[in-house]
N, C-alpha and C positions, 0 to 999 in steps of 0.2 A: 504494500500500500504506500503510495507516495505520499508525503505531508506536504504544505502549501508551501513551505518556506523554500527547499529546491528549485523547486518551481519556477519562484524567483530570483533564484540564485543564476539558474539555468538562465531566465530568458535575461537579467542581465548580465550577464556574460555574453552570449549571441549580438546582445546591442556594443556591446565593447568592442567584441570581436568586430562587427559593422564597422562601426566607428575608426576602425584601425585602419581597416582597409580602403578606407575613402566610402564605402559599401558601391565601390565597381566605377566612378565615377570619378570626378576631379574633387580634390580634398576643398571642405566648403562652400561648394558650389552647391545653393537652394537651401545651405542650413543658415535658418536664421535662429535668432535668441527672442523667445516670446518675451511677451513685457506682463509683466505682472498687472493684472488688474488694479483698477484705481477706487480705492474704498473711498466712499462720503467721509466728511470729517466727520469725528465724533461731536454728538450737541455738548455743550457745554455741561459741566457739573453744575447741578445744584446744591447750594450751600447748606449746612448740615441743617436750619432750622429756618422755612419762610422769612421773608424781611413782612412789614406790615404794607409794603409799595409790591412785591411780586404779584402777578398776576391772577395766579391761585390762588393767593389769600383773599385778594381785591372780587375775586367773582363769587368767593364765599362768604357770602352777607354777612350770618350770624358769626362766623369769625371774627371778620373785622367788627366788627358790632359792637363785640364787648373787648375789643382789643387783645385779643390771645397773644398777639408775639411779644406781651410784656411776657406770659406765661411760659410761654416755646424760647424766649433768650435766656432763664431761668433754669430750660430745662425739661418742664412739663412739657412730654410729648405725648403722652398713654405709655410710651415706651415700657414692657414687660407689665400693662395692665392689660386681663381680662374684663370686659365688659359682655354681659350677657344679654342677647337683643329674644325676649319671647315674646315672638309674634308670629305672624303669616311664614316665615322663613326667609333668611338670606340668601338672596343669589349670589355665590363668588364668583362666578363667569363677570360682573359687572366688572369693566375696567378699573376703576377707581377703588373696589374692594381688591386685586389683584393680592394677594399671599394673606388680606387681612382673618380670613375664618380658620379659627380653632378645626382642628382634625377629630374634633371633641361633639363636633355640631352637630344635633340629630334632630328628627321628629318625634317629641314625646308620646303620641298617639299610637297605643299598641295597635300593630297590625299594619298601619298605612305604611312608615317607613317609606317617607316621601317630603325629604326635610325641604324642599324647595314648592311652596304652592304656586298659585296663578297670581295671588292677591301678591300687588309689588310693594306694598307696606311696610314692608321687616327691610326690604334691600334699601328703600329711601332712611327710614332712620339707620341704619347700619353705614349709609355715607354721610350724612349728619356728623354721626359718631366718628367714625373711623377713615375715612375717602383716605387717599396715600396722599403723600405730597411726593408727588412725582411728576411735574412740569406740567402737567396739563388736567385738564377737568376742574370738580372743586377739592374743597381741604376740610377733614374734619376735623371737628374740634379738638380730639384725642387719635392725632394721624399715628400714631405709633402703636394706638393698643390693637389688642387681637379680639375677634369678635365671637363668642361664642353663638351660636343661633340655636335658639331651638323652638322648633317648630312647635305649637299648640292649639291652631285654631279649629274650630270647629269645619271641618272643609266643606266651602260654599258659601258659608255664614256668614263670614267676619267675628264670627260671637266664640267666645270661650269660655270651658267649662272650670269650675272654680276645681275639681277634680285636676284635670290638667294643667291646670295655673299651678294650682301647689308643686304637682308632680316636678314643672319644669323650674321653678325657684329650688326646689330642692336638687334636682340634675345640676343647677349654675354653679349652687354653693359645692357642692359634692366634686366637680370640676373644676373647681379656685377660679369662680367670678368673684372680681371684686365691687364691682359693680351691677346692677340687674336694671335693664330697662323694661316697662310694663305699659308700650302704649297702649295698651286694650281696650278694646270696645265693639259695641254692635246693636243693632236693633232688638234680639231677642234678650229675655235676661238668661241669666247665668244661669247653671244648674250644679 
């Protein structure tokens, strides 16, 4: 059984061997030297913490609002803070969540195991909370924390069951949220 590496041992050698000989021809004649591809410059870094003038902060209202980059020059990023978003569920496919959801994130609702609903609810506050500050889109308040999601709503409803509410406060705490958000609501009541 041959292995790969010969292989290529063999065929460069034969190109060497080519190479020596002119391969039958006049030595040079038709070899030219490619030119290496020419990459886009890289964008420019962004600076470890928003200025209150960058663009992303400037298109993120409530940031600028209450003035965070006193907060972010400080320090306060969320950096290694858990925030627990129970609601509809997070999409992390959204650009601006891109690395931000815990590997921890489920659908509390035995059986569905369907931590992403229809309802886009949970994704809008989870970029509130946490959007990246990565050049573009907006910035969330706490761009450095990680988001835990977990799904609990009644699907189709918007309503949640106080069963499942507890379930999923108890899942946050049990997963080191340190924080728990609770936009909840709906036309039906609770059960």
């Amino acid at each position: 059984m041959r292995h790969p590496a010969p292989i290529i041992i063999v065929m460069s050698a034969a190109a060497a061997a080519l190479a020596a000989c002119g391969g039958g021809g006049s030595p040079n004649v038709g070899v030219t030297t490619p030119t290496p591809p020419t990459l886009p410059p890289s964008p420019p870094s962004l600076p470890a913490v928003p200025s209150a003038s960058s663009a992303e902060y400037l298109r993120s209202w409530g940031v600028s609002y209450i003035h965070a980059s006193t907060a972010y020059n400080a320090g306060a990023t969320g950096a290694g803070i858990t925030v627990a978003v129970i609601d509809s569920g997070v999409d992390g496919a959204q650009a601006d969540l891109s690395g931000a959801l815990s590997a921890d994130s489920t659908d509390i609702v035995a059986g569905r195991n369907q931590p992403v609903g229809t309802n886009t609810h949970a994704t809008l506050v989870a970029g509130v909370i946490a959007a990246r500050y990565n050049g573009s889109g907006s910035l969330g308040i706490a761009f450095g924390s990680t988001i835990l999601s977990i799904r609990a709503d009644n699907s189709g409803t918007g309503s949640f069951s106080d069963f499942n509410t507890a379930a999923a406060i108890n899942y946050a705490v049990a997963h080191g949220a340190r924080v728990i958000n609770l936009s909840l609501g709906g036309d039906t009541p609770d059960a």
